[in-house]
C-alpha positions in Angstrom: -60.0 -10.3 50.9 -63.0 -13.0 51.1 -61.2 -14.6 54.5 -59.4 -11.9 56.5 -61.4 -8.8 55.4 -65.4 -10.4 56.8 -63.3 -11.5 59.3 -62.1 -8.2 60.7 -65.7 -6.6 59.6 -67.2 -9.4 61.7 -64.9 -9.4 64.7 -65.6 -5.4 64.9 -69.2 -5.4 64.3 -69.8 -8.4 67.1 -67.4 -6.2 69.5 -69.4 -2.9 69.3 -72.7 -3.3 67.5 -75.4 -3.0 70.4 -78.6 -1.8 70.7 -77.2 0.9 72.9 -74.8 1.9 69.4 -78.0 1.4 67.2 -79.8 4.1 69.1 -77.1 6.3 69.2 -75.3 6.1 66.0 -78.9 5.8 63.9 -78.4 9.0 62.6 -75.4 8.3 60.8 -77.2 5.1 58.9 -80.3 7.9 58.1 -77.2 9.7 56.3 -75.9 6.8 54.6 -79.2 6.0 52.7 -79.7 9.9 52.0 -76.1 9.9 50.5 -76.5 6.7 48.7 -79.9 7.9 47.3 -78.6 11.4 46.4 -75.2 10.0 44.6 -77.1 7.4 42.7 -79.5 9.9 41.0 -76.5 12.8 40.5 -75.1 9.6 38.8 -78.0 8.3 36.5 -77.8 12.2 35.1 -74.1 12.7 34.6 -74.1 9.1 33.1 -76.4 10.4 30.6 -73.8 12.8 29.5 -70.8 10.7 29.8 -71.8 7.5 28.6 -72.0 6.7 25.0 -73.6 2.8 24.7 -76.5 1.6 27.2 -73.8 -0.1 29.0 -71.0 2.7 29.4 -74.0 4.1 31.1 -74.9 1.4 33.2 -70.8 1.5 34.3 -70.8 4.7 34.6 -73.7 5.1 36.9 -72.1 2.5 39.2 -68.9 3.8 39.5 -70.0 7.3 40.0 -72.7 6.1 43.0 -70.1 3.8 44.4 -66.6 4.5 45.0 -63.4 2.6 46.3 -63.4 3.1 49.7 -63.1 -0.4 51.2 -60.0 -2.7 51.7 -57.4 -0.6 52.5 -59.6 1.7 54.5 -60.8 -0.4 56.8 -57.2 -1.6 57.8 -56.4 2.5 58.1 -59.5 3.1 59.7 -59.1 1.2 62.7 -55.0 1.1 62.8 -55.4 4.9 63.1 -58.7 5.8 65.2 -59.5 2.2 66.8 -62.3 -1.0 66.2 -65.1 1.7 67.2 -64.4 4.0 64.5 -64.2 0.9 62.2 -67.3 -0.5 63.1 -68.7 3.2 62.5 -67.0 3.3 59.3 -69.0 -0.2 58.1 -72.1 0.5 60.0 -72.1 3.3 57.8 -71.4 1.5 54.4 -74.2 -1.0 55.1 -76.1 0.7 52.3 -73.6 1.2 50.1 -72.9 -2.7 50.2 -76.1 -4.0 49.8 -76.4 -1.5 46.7 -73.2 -3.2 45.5 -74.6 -6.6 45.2 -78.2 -5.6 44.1 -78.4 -2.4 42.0 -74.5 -2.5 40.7 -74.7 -6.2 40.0 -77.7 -5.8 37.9 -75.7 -2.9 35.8 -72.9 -3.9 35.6 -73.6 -7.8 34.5 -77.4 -7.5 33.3 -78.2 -10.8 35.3 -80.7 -11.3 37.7 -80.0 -11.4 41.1 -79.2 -14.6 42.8 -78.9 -15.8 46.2 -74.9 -16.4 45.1 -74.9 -12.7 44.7 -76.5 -11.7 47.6 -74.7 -14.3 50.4 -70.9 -13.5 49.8 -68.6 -13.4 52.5 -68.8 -9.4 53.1 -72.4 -9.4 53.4 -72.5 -12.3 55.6 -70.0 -11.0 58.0 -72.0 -7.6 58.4 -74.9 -9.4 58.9 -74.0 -11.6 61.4 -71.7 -9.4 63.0 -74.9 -7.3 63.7 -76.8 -10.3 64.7 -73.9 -10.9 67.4 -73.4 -7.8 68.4 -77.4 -7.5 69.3 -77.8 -10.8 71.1 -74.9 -11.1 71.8 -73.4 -14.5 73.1 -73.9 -15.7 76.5 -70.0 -16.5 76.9 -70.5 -19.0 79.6 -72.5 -21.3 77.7 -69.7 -20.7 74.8 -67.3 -21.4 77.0 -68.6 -24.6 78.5 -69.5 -26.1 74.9 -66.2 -24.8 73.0 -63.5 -24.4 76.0 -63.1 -20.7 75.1 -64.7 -17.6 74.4 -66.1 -16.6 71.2 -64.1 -13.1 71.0 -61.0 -14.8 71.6 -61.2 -17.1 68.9 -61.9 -14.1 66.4 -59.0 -12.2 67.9 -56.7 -15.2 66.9 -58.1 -15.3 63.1 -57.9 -12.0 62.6 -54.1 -11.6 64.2 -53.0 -13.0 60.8 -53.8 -8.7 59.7 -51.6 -7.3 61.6 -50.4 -9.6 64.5 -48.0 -6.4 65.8 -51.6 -4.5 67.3 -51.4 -6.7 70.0 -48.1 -8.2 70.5 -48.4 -9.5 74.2 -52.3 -10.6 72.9 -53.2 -12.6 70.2 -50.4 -11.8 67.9 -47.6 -13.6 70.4 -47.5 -16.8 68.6 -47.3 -15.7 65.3 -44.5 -13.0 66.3 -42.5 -15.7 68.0 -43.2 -18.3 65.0 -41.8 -15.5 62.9 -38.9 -14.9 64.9 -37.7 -18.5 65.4 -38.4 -19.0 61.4 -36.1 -15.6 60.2 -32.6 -16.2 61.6 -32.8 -20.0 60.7 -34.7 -20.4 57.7 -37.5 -23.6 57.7 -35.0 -26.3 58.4 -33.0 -24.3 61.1 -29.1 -23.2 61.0 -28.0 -26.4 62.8 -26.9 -27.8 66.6 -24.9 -25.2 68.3 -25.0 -22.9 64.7 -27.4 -20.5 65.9 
């Protein structure tokens, strides 16, 4: 989750983040922040009601402004409608992250917030990502410096996911590691055994 995960959110958001997607999809982040602001004080008043200690507040206020909705659904997002609709999908939980590791840090550990808190790997990905996206890279300096583009490199880390999206791609090698490694185990069936 802290390697292959902002990996996959940064490989998306570099892909399709523009300024061209900012001004079309700036609706949706306007929606975000209304949601987020709308669950968090529907939460603070059920919490009221639910909670019995200071804390079970505090939890519940979290847990009822935030729910579960990354890991998994970021593989299903773009395995079933494409990297566009996952970089929608995390464009849109921007807010919902950054409240994750002010706000819910605060109430659910009673700490200040620290820089440790803030730069994880998530929020570094997203941000970045953006950044990328934005300028993005001239590939021909890349290319001269590092003897490749920067997208294909990203491909190739994130392949480890689900090397079988792109099996003619940047999933080939592992496929074909995995194929010469199943019949023969590591050490191989033997000369003229296989």
């Amino acid at each position: 989750v802290n390697i292959f995960l902002p990996c996959k959110i940064f490989s998306s958001l570099s892909k399709n983040f523009s300024f061209s997607y900012l001004t079309v999809k700036w609706k949706m982040l306007v929606f975000s922040v209304s949601l987020l602001i709308l669950l968090h004080f529907l939460s603070i008043i059920l919490a009221k009601f639910i909670g019995k200690t200071s804390y079970e507040k505090k939890v519940y206020e979290y847990s009822l402004t935030i729910s579960n909705y990354a890991y998994m659904g970021y593989v299903l997002m773009e395995n079933v409608f494409g990297n566009e609709a996952l970089a929608d999908m995390i464009f849109f939980c921007i807010p919902f992250a950054i409240y994750t590791y002010t706000v819910g840090y605060l109430k659910l550990t009673q700490n200040k917030i620290s820089m440790k808190r803030l730069l994880n790997p998530m929020t570094i990905a997203i941000f970045l990502g953006i950044f990328l996206g934005i300028y993005y890279l001239n590939q021909d300096l890349f290319i001269d410096l590092f003897g490749t583009s920067f997208f294909y490199r990203m491909d190739r880390i994130t392949s480890f996911l689900d090397p079988w999206s792109d099996p003619l791609g940047s999933g080939f090698q592992i496929i074909q590691s995995l194929y010469s490694i199943g019949p023969g185990g590591l050490f191989g069936l033997g000369f003229g055994n296989s």
